[in-house]
N, C-alpha and C positions, 0 to 999 in steps of 0.2 A: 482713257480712250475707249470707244465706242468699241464693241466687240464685232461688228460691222467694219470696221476701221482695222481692226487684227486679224481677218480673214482676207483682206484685200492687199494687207501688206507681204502676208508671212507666202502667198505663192512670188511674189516678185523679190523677194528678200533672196530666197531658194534659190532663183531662177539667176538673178547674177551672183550668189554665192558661188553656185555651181560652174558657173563662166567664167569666174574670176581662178579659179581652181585648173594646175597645169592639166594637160588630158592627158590621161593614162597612158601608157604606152602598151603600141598598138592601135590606138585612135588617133585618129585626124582632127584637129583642131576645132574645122567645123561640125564634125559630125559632133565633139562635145559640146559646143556650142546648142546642136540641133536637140541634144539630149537635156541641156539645159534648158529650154522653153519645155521642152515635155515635162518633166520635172514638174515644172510651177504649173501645167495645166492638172495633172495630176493630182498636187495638193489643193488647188482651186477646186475639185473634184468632191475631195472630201471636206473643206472649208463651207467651200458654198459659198464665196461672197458676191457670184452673181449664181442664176439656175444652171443648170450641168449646160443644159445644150447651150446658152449663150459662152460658158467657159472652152464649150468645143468652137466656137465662134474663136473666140481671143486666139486658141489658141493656133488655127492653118492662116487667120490672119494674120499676125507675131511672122512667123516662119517663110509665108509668102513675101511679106513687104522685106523682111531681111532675107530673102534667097539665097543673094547673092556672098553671103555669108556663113550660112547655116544651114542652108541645103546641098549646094554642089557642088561637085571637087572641080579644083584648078584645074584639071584636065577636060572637065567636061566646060568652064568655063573659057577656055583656050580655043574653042571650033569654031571657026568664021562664020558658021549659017546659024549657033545658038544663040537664042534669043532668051534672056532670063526670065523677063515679062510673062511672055505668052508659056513659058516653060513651068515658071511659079503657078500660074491661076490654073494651069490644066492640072497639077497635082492635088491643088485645092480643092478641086471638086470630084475629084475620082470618088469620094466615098458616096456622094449622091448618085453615081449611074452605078455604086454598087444592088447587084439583086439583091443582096441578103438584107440590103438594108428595106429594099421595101415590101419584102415578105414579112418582115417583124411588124411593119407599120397598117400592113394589110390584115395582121392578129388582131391590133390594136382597134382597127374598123369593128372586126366581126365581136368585139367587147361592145362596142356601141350599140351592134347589136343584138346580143343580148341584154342589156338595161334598157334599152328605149323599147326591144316587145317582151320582155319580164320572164323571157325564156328561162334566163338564167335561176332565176326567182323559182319560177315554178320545177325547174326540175329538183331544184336541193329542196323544195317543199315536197315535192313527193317521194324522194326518198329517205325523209327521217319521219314522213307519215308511214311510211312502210314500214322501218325496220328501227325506228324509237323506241320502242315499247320497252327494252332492257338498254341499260347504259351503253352496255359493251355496243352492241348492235347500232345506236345512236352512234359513235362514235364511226364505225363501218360508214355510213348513213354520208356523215360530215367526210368523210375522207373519198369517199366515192361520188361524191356531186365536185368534188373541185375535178377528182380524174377526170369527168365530164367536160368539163368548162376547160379543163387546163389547155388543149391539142389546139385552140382558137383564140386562147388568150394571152400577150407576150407579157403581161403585165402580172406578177403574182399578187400585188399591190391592189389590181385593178377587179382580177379574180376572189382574190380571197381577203382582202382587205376591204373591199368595196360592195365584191355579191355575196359571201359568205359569212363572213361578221356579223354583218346588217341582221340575219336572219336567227343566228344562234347566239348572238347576246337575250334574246325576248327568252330562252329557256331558263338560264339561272335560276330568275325570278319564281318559275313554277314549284321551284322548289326550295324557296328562301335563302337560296344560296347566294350573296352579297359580295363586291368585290371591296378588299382591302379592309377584307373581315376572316373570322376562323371559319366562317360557314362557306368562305368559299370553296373549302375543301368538298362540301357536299356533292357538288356535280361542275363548279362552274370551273376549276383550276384542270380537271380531267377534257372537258367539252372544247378549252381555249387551244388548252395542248395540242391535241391531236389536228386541230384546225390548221394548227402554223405549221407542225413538222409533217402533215398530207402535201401543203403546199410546198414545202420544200421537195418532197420526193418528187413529185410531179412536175416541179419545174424541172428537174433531171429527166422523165423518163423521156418528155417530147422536146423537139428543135423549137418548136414555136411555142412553147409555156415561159420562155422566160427571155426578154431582148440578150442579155447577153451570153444565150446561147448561140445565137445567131452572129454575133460578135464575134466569139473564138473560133467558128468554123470561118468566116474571114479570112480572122486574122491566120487560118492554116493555112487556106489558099492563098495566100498572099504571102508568109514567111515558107512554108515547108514547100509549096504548089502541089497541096491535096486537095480534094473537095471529099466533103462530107455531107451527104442527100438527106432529105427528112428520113425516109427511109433505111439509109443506112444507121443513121443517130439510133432510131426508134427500135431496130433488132440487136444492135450494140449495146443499149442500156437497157433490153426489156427483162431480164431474168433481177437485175439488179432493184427494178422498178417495182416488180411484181413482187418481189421478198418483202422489199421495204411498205410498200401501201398494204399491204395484208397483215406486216407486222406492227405498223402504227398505232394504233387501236388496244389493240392486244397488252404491246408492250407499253404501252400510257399506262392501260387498265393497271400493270403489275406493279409498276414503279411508281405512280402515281393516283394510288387509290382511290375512288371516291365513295364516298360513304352511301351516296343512294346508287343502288343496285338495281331498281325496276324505274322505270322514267314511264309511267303510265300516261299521262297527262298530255305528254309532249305529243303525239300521234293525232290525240283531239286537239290540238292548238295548231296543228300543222295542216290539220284540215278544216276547220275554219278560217285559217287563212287562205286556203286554198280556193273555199267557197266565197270569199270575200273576193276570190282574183277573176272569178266568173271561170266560165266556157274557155278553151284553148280557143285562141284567137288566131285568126286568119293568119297573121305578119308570124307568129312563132313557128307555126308548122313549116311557111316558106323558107324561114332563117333555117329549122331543123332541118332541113333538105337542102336546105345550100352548102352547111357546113359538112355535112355527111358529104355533100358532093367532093367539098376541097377534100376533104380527110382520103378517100376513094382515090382519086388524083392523084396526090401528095405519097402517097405509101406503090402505089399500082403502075404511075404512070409518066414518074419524075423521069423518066427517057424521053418522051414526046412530050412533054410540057412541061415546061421551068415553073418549078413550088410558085416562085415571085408573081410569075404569072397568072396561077390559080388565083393568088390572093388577090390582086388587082382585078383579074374576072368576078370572082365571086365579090365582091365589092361592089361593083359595078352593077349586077345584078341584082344586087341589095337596093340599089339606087331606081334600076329600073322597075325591079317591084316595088317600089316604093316601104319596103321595110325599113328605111332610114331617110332622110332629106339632105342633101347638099348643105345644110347650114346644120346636123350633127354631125356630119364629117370634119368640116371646116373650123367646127368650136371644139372638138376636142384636142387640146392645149396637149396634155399626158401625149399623144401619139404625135403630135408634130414634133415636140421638144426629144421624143427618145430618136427621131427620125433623124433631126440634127445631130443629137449630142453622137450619136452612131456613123453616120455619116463621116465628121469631122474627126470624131474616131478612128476610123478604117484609114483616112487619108496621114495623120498622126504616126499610127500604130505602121504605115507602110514609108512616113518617112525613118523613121526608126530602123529598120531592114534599109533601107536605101542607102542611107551614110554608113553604116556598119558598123552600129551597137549593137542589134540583135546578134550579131555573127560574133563579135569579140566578147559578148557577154558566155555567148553562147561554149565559146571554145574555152574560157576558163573555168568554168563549170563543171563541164565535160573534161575538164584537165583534174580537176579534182575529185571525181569519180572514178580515175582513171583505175583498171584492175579491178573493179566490179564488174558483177556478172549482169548483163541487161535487166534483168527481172529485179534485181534487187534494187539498181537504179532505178529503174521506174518507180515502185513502191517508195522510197527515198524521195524522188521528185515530187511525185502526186502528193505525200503526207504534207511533206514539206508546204505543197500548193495549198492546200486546204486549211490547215494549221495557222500559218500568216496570214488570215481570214480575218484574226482576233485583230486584225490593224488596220481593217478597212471599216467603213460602215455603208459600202456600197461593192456590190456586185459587179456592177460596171467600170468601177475605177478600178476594184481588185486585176479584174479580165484585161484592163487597158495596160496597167503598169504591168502586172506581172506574168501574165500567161503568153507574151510574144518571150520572154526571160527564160521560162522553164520548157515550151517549145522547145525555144535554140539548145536549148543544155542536151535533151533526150535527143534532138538528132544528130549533134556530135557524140553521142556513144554507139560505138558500133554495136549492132546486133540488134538496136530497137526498133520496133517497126514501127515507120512514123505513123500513120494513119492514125491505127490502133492505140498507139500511145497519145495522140493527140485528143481521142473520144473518148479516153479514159480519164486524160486531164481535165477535160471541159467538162465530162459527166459529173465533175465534181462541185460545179458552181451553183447548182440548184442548190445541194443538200448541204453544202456550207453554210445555207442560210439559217440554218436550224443552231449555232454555235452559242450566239450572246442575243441579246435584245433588239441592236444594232445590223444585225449581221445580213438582213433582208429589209425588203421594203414591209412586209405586212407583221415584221417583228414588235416595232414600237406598239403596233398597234395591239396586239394583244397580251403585250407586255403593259403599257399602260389601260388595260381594260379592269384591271387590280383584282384579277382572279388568282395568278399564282405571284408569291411574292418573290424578290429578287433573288434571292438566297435560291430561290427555288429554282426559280429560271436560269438562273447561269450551270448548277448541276443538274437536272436534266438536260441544256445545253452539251456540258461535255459528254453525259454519258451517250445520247442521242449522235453527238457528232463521233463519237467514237465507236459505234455501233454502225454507223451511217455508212463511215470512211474504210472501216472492217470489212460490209458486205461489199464494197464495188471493189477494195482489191483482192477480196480472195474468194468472189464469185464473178463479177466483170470482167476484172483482168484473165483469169484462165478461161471463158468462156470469149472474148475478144479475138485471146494472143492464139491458144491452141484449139480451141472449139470451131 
């Protein structure tokens, strides 16, 4: 059988497994019922037997047409003026008039553009002509041109897999260092490194570096009813952020050596490239001033103007200055499909809390921690979050299945402070990505780039994610809870 064929089975197999199975007590039949389609979209998630956003399709589709079974209780069925119909399709679509969802999708825009006026290009060109000249420094160079791009772009895939990559795979070569070779040790297994776990850090320190960070602050206000601002995200995770991208480089350098030490060459490769891109172009300077605008907004002024908001202004103004056209909006596929798959998500992720799995998952969890001291549960919770990483190969299904689970557990222990625990939780989905090969979207790619070999990759993996998971809770956490 087609392997095509074993992806499309194994979420529907799950899905009435699960159904067929008595509901736990404690749970309402439908609400297991309800958990059972989640389930199978879930595993669809990581299968893939159609793209994510079409399985966030199947899946408030499934749920709607069976409503009357699997979303609402006999009680709420029983009211003379309820109408299941019109009651089904307005829950279906609650994720699309979510804001969070279209301030990711508005990130997603301002990646356009930068590839279509080469901004993006040109700033990581001008800072490893700056600061290439020694390895270490190169290495600074790559990790501080993603912090750049990161605050505008939801996509790390899109960021660093697409405008960073492109640009530091052409150094290897300068210096005969070969992928899925011993030479790669020369320069190119230290240059890759540092590439993927900068973008890891960075999808943690901003709300809009990575879609499903914008996801789990959602799903808080929707399960706990907290909200969490760009701003508040960005002063929550900055001491942890700033440890980590300063120690990136460093800590590559030590654990992962590279034999050439001075990268002379690179500096003149970076400016002939630079000198091939011509003149700073009209359309870059105006995108640099748009974004600076959102970013100003966004940190200064989320009181009198909704983040979402910005995004859709500053969009728009892209439009009007023509720094992008209506037909690169409308053909970038990546920003509609995370729009859906998110969308369809939030309304999922709030039937879940609706029937009352979040809550019964939530209170036997919290039963099992019972007589722990808050601080210690958290840290328990959080590793825990981070750690079962090793079973996803998506960030977004991780965040879908499991972060409304561990939520509910932290805010049945008395003492935790929700908020706080909740942006300690979610600070952790960035820098998970740095775990296995798998574990983010621009891993494969520089795992398959044949610079560090696998044996390599998975131990720095753990040591990186154990380093990673170390600084946010025993610099994060006391600077969140009591700072």
């Amino acid at each position: 059988m087609k392997p095509s064929v074993w992806r499309a089975i194994v979420p529907i197999a799950l899905t009435i497994l699960i159904a067929l199975c008595p509901a736990p007590a404690g749970l309402e039949t439908y609400a297991w019922y309800c958990f059972a389609i989640f389930a199978g979209v879930i595993m669809g998630l990581v299968l893939e037997p159609l793209p994510s956003g079409a399985m966030g399709f199947v899946g408030i589709a499934v749920v709607a047409t069976l409503a009357r079974w699997v979303l609402f209780s006999p009680a709420e069925l029983a009211k003379p003026d309820f109408k299941v119909t019109s009651a089904a399709i307005n829950w279906a679509l609650t994720g699309f008039g979510n804001s969070t969802v279209w301030l990711v999708f508005s990130a997603f825009m301002f990646a356009v553009g930068y590839e279509k006026t080469g901004l993006g290009r040109r700033i990581a060109l001008l800072l490893v002509r700056a600061m290439g000249r020694r390895t270490l420094t190169l290495g600074y160079a790559i990790a501080f041109a993603d912090l750049i791009l990161a605050p505008f772009t939801a996509s790390n895939s899109a960021r660093s897999g697409a405008t960073i990559f492109p640009i530091i795979q052409n150094i290897p070569p300068l210096y005969d260092s070969k992928p899925f070779d011993p030479s790669s040790r020369r320069i190119g297994g230290f240059i890759m490194w540092v590439a993927l776990a900068a973008t890891c850090v960075t999808s943690t320190l901003f709300l809009t570096a990575l879609a499903p960070n914008v996801l789990a602050v959602e799903l808080t206000r929707k399960i706990a009813k907290v909200d969490i601002t760009w701003g508040q995200w960005f002063m929550g995770l900055l001491p942890v952020g700033v440890i980590l991208i300063l120690a990136v480089p460093a800590l590559t350098y030590w654990l992962y050596r590279p034999e050439v030490k001075e990268a002379a060459e690179v500096p003149a490769w970076a400016a002939k490239e630079l000198s091939a891109m011509g003149r700073t172009k009209r359309n870059e300077i105006v995108l640099g001033l748009l974004v600076s605008l959102a970013l100003v907004l966004w940190v200064f002024f989320s009181e009198w103007i909704e983040p979402a908001t910005v995004g859709i202004l500053v969009t728009v103004l892209m439009l009007v200055l023509k720094v992008v056209t209506w037909n690169d909006l409308i053909g970038n596929k990546t920003a509609w499909n995370v729009l859906i798959l998110l969308a369809t998500m939030v309304s999922l992720a709030g039937a879940m809390t609706k029937v009352g799995v979040v809550g019964w998952v939530a209170k036997n969890v919290a039963g099992s921690l019972k007589g722990v001291s808050p601080t210690v549960a958290v840290c328990v919770l959080v590793a825990v979050f981070f750690v079962i990483h090793y079973m996803f190969a998506s960030i977004t299904a991780h965040t879908t299945a499991v972060f409304p689970v561990f939520l509910a557990a932290g805010m049945g222990i008395a003492g935790v402070p929700v908020a706080k625990f909740a942006l300690l939780l979610a600070g952790s989905l960035g820098i998970m990505g740095i775990i296995s090969p798998y574990a983010t979207g621009p891993g494969p790619i520089y795992y398959g780039a044949g610079y560090i070999p696998a044996k390599d990759f998975w131990r720095l993996g753990l040591i990186f994610g154990a380093i990673f998971l170390g600084v946010l809770l025993l610099v994060g956490m006391p600077w969140m809870f009591f700072v």
